[in-house]
C-alpha positions as CSV (number, residue, x, y, z in Angstrom):
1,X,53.5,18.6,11.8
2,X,56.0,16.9,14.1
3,X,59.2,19.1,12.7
4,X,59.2,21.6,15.5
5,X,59.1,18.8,18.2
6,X,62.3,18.6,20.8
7,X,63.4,21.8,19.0
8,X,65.7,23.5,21.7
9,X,65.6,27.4,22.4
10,X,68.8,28.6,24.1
11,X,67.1,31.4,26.6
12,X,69.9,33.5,28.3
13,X,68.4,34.8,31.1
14,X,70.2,37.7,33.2
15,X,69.6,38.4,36.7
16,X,70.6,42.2,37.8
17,X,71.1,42.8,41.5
18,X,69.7,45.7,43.4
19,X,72.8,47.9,43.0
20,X,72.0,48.0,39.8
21,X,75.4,45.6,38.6
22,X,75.6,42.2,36.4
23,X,75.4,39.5,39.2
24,X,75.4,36.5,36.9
25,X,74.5,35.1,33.6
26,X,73.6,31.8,33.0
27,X,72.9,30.4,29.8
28,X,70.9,27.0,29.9
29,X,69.0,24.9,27.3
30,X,65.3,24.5,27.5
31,X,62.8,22.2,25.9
32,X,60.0,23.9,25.8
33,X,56.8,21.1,25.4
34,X,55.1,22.4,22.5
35,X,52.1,22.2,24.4
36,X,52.3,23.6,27.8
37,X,50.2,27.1,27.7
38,X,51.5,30.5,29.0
39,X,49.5,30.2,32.1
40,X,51.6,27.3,33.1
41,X,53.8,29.7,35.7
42,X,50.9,30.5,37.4
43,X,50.7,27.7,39.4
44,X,54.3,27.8,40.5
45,X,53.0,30.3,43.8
46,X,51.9,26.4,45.1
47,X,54.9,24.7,44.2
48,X,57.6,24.3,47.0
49,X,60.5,25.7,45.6
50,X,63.2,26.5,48.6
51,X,65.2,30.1,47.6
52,X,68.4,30.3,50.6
53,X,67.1,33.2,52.4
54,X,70.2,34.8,51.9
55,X,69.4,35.7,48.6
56,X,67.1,38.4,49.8
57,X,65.4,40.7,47.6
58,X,67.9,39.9,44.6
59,X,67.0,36.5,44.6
60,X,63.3,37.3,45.0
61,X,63.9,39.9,41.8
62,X,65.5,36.8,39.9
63,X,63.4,34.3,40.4
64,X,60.7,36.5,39.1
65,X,62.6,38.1,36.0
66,X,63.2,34.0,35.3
67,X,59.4,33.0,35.6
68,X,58.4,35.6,33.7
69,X,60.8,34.3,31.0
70,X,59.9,31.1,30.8
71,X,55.8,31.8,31.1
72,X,56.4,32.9,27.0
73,X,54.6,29.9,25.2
74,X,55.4,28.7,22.1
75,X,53.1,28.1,19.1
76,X,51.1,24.8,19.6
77,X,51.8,21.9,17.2
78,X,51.5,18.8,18.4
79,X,48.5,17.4,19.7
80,X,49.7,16.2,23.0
81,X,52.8,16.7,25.7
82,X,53.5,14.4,28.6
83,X,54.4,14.8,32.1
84,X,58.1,14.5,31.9
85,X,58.3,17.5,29.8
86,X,56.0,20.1,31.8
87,X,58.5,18.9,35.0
88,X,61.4,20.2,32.7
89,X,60.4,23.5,32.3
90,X,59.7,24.2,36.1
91,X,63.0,22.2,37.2
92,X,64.8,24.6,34.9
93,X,63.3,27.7,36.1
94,X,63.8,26.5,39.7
95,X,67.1,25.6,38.9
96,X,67.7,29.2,37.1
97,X,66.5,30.9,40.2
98,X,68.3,28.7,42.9
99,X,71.7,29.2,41.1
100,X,70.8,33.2,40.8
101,X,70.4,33.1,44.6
102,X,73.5,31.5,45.2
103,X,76.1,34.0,43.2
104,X,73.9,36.8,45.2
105,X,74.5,35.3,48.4
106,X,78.5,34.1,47.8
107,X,79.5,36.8,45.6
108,X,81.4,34.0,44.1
109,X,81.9,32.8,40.3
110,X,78.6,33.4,38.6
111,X,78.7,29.8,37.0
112,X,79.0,28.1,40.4
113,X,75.6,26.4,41.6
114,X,76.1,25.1,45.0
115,X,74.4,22.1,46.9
116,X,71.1,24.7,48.0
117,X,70.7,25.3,44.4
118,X,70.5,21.7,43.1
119,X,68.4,20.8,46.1
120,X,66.2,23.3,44.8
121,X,66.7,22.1,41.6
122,X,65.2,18.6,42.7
123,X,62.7,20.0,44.6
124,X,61.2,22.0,41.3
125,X,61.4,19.2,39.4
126,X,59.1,16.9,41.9
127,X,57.2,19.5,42.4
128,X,56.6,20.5,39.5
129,X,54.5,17.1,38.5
130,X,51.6,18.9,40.8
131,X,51.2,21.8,38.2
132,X,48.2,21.0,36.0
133,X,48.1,22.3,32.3
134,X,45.3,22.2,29.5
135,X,46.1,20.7,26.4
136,X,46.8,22.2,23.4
137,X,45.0,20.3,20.8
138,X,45.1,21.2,16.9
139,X,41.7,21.6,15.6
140,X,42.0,21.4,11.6
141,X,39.4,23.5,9.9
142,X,38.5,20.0,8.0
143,X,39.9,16.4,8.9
144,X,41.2,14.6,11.3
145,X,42.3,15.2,15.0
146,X,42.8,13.2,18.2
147,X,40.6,13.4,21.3
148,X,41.6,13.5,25.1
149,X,41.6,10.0,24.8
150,X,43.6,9.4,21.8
151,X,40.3,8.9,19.4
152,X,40.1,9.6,16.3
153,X,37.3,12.8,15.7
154,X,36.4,14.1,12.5
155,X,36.3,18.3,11.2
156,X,34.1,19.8,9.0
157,X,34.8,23.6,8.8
158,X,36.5,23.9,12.0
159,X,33.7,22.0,14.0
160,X,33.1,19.0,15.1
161,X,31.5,17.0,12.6
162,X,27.8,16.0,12.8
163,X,26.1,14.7,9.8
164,X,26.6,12.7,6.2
165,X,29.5,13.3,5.1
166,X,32.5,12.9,2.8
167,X,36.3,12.3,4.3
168,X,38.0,12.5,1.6
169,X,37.8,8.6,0.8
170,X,34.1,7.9,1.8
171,X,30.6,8.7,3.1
172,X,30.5,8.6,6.8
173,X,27.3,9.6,9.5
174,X,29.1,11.3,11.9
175,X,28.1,12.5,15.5
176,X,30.4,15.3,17.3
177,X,32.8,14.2,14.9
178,X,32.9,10.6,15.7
179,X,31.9,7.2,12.7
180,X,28.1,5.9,13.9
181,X,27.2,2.5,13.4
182,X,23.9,0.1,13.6
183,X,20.7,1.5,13.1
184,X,20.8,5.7,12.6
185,X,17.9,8.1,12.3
186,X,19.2,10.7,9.6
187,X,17.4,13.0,6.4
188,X,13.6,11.9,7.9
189,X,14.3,7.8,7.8
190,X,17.1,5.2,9.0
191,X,19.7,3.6,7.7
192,X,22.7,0.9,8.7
193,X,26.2,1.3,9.5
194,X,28.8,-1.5,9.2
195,X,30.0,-1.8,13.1
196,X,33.6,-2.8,10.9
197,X,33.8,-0.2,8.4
198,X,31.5,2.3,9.4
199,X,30.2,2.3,5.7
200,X,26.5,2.4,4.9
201,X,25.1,-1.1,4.1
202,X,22.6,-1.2,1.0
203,X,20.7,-4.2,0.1
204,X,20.8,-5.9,3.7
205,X,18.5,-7.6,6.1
206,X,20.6,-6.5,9.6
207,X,20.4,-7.3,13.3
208,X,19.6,-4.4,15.3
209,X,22.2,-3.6,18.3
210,X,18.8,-4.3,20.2
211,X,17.9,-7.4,18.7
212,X,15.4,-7.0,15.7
213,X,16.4,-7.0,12.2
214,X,15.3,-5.0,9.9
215,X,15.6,-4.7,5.8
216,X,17.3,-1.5,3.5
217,X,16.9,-1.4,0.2
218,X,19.1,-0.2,-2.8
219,X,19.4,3.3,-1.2
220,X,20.0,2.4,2.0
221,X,17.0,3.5,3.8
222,X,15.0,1.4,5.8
223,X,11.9,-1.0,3.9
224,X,8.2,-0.9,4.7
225,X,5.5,-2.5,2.5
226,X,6.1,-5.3,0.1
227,X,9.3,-6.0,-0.8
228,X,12.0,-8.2,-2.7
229,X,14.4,-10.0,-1.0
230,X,16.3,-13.5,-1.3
231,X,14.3,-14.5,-3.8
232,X,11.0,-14.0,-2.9
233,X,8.6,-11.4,-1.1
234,X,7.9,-10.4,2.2
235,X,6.1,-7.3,3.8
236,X,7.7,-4.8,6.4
237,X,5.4,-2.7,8.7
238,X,4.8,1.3,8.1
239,X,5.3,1.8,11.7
240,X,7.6,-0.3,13.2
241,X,9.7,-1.6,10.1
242,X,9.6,-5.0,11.7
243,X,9.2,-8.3,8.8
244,X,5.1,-9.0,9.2
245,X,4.6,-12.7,9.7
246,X,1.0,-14.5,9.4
247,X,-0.7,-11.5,8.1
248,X,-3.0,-10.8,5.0
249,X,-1.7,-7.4,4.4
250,X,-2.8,-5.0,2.0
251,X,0.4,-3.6,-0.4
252,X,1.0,0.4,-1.5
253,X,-0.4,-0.1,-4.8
254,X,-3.8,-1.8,-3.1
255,X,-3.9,-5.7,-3.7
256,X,-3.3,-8.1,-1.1
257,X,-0.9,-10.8,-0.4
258,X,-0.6,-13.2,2.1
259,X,2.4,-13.8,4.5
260,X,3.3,-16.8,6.2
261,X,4.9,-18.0,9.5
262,X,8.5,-17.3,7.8
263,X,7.4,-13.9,6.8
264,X,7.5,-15.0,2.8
265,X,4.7,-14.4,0.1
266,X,2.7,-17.5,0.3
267,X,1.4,-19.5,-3.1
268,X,-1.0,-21.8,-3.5
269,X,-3.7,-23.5,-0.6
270,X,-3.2,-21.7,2.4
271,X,-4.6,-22.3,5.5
272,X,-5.8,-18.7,6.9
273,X,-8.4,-17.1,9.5
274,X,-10.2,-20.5,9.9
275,X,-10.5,-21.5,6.2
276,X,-8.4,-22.0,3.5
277,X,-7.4,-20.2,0.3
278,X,-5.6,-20.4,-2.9
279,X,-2.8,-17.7,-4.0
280,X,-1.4,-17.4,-7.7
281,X,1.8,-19.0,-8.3
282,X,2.8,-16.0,-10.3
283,X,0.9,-13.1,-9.2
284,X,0.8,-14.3,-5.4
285,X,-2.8,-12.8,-5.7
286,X,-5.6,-14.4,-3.8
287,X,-8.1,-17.0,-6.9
288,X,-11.9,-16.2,-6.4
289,X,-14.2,-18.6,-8.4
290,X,-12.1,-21.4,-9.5
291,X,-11.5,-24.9,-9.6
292,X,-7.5,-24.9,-9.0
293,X,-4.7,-28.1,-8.7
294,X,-3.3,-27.9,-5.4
295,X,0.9,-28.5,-5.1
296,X,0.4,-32.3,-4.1
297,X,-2.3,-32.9,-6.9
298,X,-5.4,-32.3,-5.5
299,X,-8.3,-30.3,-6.8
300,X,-10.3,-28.1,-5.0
301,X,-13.0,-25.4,-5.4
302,X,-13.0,-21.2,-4.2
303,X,-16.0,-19.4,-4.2
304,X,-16.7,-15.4,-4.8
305,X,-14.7,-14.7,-1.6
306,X,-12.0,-16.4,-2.4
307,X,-12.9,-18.9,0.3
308,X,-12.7,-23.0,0.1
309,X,-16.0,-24.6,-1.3
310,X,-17.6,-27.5,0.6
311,X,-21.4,-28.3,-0.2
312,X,-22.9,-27.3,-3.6
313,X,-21.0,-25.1,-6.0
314,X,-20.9,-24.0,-9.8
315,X,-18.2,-24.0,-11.8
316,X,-18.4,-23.3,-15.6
317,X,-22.4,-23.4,-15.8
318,X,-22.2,-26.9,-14.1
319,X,-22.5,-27.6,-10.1
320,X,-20.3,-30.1,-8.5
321,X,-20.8,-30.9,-4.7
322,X,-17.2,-31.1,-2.3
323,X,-17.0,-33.1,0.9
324,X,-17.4,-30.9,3.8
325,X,-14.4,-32.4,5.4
326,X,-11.9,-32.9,2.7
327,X,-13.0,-30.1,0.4
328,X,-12.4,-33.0,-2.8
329,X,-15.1,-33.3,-5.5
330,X,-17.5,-36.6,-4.6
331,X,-18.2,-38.0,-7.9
332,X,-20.3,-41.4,-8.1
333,X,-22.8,-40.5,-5.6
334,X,-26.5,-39.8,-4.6
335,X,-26.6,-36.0,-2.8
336,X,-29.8,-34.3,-1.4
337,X,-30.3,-30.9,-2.8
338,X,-32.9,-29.2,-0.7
339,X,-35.9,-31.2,-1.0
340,X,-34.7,-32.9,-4.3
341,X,-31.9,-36.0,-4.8
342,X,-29.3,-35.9,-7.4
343,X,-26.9,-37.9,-8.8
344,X,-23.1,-36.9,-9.3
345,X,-21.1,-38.7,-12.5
346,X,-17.9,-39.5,-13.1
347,X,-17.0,-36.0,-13.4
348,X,-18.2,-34.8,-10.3
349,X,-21.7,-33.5,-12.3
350,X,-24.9,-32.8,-10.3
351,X,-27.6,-34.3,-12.6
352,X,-30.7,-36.0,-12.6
353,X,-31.5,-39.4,-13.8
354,X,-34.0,-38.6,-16.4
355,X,-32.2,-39.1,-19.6
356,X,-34.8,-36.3,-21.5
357,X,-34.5,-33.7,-19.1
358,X,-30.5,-34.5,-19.2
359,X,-30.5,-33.9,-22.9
360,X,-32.7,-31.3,-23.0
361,X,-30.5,-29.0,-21.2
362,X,-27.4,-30.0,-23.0
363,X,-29.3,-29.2,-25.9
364,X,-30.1,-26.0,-24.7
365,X,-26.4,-25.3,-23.6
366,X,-24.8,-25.5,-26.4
367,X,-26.4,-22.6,-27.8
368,X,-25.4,-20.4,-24.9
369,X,-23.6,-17.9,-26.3
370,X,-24.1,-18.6,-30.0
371,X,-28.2,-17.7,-30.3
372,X,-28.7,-13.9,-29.7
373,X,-32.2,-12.9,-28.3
374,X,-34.6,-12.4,-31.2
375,X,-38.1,-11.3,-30.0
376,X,-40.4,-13.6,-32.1
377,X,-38.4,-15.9,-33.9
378,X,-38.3,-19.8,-33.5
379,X,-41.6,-19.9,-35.0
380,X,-40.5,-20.5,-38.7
381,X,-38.1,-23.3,-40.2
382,X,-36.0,-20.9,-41.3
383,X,-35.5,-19.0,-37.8
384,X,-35.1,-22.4,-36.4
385,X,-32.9,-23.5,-38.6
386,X,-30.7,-20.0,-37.8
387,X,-30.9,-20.7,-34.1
388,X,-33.1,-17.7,-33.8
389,X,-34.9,-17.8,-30.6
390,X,-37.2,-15.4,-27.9
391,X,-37.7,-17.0,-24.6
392,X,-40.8,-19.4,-25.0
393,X,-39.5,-20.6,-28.7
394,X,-36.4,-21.6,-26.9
395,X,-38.2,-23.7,-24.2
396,X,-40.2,-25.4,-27.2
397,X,-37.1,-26.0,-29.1
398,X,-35.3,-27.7,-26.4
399,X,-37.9,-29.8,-25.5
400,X,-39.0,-30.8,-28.8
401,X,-35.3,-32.0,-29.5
402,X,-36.1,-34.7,-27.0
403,X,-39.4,-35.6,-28.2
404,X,-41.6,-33.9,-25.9
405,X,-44.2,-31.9,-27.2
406,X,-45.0,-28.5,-25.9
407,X,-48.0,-27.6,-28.6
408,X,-47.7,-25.9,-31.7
409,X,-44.2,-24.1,-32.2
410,X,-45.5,-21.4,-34.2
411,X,-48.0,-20.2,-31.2
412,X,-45.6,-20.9,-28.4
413,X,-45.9,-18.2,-25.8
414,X,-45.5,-17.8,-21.7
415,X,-49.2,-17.6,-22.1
416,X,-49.3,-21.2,-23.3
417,X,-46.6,-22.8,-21.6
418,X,-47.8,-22.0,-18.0
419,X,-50.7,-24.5,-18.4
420,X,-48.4,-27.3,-19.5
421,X,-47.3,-30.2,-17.1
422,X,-47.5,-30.0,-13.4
423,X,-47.6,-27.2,-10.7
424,X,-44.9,-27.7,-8.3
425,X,-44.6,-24.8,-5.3
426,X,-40.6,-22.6,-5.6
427,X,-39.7,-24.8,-2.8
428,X,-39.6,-28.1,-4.6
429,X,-38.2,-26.4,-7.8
430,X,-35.4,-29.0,-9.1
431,X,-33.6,-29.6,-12.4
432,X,-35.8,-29.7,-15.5
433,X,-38.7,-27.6,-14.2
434,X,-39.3,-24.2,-16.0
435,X,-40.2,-21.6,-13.8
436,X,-42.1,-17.5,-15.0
437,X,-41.3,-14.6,-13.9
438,X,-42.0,-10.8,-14.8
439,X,-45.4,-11.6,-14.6
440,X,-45.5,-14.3,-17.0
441,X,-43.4,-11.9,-19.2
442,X,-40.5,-14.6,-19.3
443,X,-39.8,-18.1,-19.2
444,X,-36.4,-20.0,-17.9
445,X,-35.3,-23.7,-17.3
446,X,-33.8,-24.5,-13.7
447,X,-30.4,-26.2,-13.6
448,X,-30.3,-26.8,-10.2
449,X,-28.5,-24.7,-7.6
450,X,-29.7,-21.5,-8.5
451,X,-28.7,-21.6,-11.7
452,X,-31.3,-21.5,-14.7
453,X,-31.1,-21.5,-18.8
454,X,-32.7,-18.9,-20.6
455,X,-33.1,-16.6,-23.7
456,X,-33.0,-12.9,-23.1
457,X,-31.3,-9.4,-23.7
458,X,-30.9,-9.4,-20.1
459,X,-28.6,-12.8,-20.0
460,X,-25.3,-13.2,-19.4
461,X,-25.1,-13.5,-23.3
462,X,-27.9,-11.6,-24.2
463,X,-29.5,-14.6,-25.8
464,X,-29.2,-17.8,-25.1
465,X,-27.5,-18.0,-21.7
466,X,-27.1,-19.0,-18.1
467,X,-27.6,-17.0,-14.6
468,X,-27.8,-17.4,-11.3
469,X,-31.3,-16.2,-9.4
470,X,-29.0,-13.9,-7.5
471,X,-27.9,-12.3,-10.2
472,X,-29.1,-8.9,-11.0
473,X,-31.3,-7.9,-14.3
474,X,-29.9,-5.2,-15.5
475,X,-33.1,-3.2,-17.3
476,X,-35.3,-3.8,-14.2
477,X,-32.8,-3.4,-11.3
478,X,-33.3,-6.7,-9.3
479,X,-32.4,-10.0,-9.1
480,X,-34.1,-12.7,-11.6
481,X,-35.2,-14.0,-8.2
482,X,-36.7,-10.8,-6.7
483,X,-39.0,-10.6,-10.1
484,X,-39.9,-14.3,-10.4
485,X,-43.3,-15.1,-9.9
486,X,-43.2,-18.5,-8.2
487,X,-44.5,-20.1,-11.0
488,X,-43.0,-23.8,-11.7
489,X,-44.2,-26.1,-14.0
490,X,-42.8,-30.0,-14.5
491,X,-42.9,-31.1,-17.4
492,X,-41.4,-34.1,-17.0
């Protein structure tokens, strides 16, 4: 490209006088800057060029046959041409013409410039620094070219560059030709620019020019929702891309995870909205209804809502009681229940301290599960012996295990077991009572809590099992305690 640079044209330019004779030929060297344009002579009728006025009309024809010589451009190559050499080619013309003027006006040796014709000479060539010119500049149909200010600017097709695109070596965004960097909107998202290389960054958490940082993933493209990073989780808002600290947020795929001051997934007791919950150590999902180790040892109960028990609460067919304050288990103590006071073991257990009512249920309990509901049976040995029970043969059973008789086992009914021990109103309904509902259709034992024992289709088992008086039945469409007909009896 630089080849044709300082290449030097020897232009013979002839001057004819009026009378139609040769009056001189001078033959000088020019450099012609490769990127001055033809319209370069134009300006020349502001330059202040002195002509002797003795050259008269010859001179004037001269100087003009010389301008129009040197106004001839040649083909543009390089990008750029200084100062110095536009000044040549006017001080050369000048020069051309002055020394034109002179063998006009001396009629003396053609070759001859006198001291007007180098004063002009000079004069052309300050003068000359005035003319202004436009810059040739190359424009490659694809690649590389410098700006007005020496910068580097990218082609594609013989236009300024604007896009995602490949130089050659790599992918660059460009934007009227010139690298972007930082943050860039581009194909519908945003992606990251190395303010070094100019190169796309994949798999980074960057700092904004403006301050925030923001995460892209394996493609490049900015992150929203849940997402992997340094180890652990955290979650990027839909709108604003920003990381989403403190924040229960829902994920694309619809469970929920919790994220804490640092912006990470958060495991195990958390303290959040006013309460306190417990997240998964492996699926970082929030635990309902469970008894759960804590990371410095500590056991603690969530309820249906995932929330922190304190109060009553069952776990596992049993109900423990947590101190309101520390949310621990109390074991080895008296608790009031509603109107009735219970005793918690060593384990935490809510229980009476009526050794027969305590065995009763136990004995009752371990059948949950294993005795399907049998309409009618418990009334021979053989039943019996199979664990083959209806509602009222269980309640016989149970008791009878622990010596207390409820009449003849083989006539057992609602009927007759809602005449036995002592009324007691719903309100004073405590551990050991048994309790009708459905009309007298069905018979349960309460636990406590709102739990009870029972034997039906409708259990949790259907047989022998255990529900809460909140739960729903199933065949009739409400709750055990929505068809319970406040009928309690104590047996003991």
């Amino acid at each position: 490209m630089k080849a044709n640079i300082g290449k030097r044209k020897d232009i013979t330019l002839k001057a004819w006088s009026f009378a139609g004779f040769v009056l001189a030929a001078v033959s000088i060297g020019l450099t012609t800057p490769l990127s001055v344009h033809a319209a370069t002579t134009d300006t020349t009728e502001n330059s202040s060029i002195e002509v002797d006025a003795a050259s008269g009309a010859s001179s004037s024809a001269s100087a003009n046959s010389v301008n129009s010589s040197s106004a001839v451009a040649q083909p543009a190559v390089s990008n750029s041409a200084s100062a110095s050499e536009v000044s040549g080619v006017a001080a050369n013309s000048s020069s051309v013409a002055g020394s034109t003027s002179s063998v006009a006006s001396s009629q003396s040796d053609t070759t001859t410039v006198d001291n007007s014709a180098v004063a002009t000479t000079n004069s052309a060539a300050s003068d000359a620094k005035q003319v202004k010119t436009d810059s040739a500049t190359i424009i490659p149909t694809t690649g590389y070219s410098a700006d007005s200010s020496g910068d580097a600017v990218y082609y594609s097709n013989g236009e300024l560059a604007n896009g995602y695109i490949n130089d050659g070596n790599n992918w660059y965004l460009f934007k009227d030709g010139v690298k972007q960097s930082d943050v860039q909107a581009w194909a519908g998202t945003y992606y990251y620019f190395d303010h070094t290389t100019y190169l796309r960054s994949d798999n980074v958490y960057a700092k904004s020019n403006w301050g925030d940082y923001y995460l892209f993933g394996n493609d490049g493209r900015i992150a929203t929702d849940v997402q992997a990073w340094a180890g652990t989780y955290y979650y990027f808002d839909h709108s604003t891309y920003l990381r989403v600290d403190n924040n229960y947020a829902k994920s694309n795929w619809g469970d929920y995870y919790l994220f804490g001051n640092d912006g990470k997934i958060a495991t195990d007791v958390q303290a959040w909205a006013g309460t306190y919950y417990y997240f998964d150590h492996h699926t970082y999902l929030r635990v309902d209804n469970k008894y759960v180790r804590s990371n410095w040892g500590d056991w603690y109960m969530f309820g249906a809502n995932g929330r922190i028990v304190s109060g009553f609460a069952n776990w596992l067919n049993r109900t423990y009681y947590f101190n309101a304050s520390t949310y621990l288990k109390v074991i080895n103590s008296y608790v009031k229940n509603g109107n009735n006071t219970y005793w918690l073991d060593d384990t935490g257990v809510m229980r009476t301290q009526t050794w027969q009512i305590e065995k009763a249920i136990e004995v009752g309990m371990a059948l949950v599960g294993k005795s399907p509901y049998d309409w009618g049976g418990g009334r021979t040995s053989a039943s019996i012996a199979n664990k083959s029970f209806d509602c009222s043969s269980f309640i016989h059973y149970i008791f009878a295990a622990v010596g207390i008789n409820l009449g003849n086992y083989t006539s057992a009914t609602t009927y007759t077991e809602i005449k036995l021990g002592t009324a007691v109103s719903w309100s004073d309904m405590k551990r050991g009572d048994i309790f009708f509902m459905d009309n007298c259709g069905h018979v349960g034992i309460y636990l406590g809590n709102g739990l009870f024992l029972h034997d039906s289709p409708n259990s949790s088992t259907g047989g022998v099992g255990i529900n809460s008086l909140s739960d729903m039945n199933k065949e009739m469409g409400k709750t055990w305690a929505q068809i319970a007909d406040g009928s309690v009896r104590r047996i003991i």
